[in-house]
C-alpha positions as YAML, in Angstrom:
chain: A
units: angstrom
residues:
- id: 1
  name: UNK
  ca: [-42.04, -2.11, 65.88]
- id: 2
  name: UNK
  ca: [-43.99, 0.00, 64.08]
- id: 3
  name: UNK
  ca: [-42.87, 0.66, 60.80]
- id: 4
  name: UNK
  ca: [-42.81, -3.36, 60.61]
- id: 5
  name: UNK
  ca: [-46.36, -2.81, 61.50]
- id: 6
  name: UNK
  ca: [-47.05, -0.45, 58.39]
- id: 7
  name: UNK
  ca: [-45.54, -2.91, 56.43]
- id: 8
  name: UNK
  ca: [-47.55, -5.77, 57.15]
- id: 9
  name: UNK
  ca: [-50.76, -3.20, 56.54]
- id: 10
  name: UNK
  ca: [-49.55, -2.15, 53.57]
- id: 11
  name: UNK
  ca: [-48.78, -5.96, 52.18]
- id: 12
  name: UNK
  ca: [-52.07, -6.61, 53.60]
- id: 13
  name: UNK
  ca: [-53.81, -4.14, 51.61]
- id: 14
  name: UNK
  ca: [-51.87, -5.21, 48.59]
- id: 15
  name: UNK
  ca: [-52.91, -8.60, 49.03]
- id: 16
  name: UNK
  ca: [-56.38, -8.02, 49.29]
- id: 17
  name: UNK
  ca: [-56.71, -5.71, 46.39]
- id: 18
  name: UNK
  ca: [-54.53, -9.01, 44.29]
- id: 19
  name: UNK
  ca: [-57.64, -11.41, 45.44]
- id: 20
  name: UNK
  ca: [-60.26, -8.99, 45.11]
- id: 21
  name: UNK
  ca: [-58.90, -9.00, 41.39]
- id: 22
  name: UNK
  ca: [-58.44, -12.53, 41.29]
- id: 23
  name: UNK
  ca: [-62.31, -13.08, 42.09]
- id: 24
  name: UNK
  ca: [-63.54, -10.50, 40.25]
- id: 25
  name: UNK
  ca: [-61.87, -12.11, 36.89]
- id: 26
  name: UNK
  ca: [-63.18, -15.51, 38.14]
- id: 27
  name: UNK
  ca: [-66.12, -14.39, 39.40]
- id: 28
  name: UNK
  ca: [-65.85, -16.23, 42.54]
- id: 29
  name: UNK
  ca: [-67.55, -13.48, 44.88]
- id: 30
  name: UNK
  ca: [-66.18, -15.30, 48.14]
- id: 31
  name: UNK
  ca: [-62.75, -14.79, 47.39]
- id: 32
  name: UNK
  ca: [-63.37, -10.84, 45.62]
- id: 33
  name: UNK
  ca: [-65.38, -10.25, 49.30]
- id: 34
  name: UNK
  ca: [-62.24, -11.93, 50.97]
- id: 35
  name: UNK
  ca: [-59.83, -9.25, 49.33]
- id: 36
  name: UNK
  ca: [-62.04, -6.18, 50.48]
- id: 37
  name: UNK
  ca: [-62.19, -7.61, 53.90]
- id: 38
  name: UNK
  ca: [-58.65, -8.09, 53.74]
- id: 39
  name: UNK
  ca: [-57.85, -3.91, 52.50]
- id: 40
  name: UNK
  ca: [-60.66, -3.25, 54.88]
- id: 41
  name: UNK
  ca: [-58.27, -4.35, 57.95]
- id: 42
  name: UNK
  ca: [-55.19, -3.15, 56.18]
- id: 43
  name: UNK
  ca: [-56.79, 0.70, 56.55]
- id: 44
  name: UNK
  ca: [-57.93, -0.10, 59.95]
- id: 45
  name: UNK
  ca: [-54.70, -1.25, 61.42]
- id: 46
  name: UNK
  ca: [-52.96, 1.98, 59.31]
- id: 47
  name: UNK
  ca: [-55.10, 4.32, 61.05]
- id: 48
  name: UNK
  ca: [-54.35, 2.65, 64.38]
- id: 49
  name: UNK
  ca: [-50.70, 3.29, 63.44]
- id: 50
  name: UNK
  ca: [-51.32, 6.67, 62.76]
- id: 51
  name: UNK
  ca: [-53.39, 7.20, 66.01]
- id: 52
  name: UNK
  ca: [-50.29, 6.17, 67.93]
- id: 53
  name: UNK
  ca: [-47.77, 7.95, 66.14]
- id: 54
  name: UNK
  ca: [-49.75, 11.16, 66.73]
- id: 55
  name: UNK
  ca: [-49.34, 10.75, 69.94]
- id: 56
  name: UNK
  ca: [-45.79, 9.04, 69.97]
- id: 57
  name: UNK
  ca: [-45.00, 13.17, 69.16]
...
């Protein structure tokens, strides 16, 4: 379970970073504040992971 988990963050992340691009070349600030909310969650949800592998060991 939870190296799917650091997948889906790290997809997550990846995605974000891809729209905050995307808006940032369009200018559409919605979508460029979309993909920084998106990495924003990704690093939250990594550190999570990391919280409970610390103390997995």
């Amino acid at each position: 379970m939870g190296l799917m988990d650091k997948v889906r963050n790290v997809a997550q992340g990846a995605a974000g970073k891809v729209k905050e691009a995307t808006g940032r070349a369009t200018g559409n600030d919605d979508l460029k504040n979309e993909g920084k909310a998106d990495q924003g969650k990704s690093s939250l949800k990594q550190a999570g992971e990391n919280i409970k592998d610390a103390f997995r060991d």
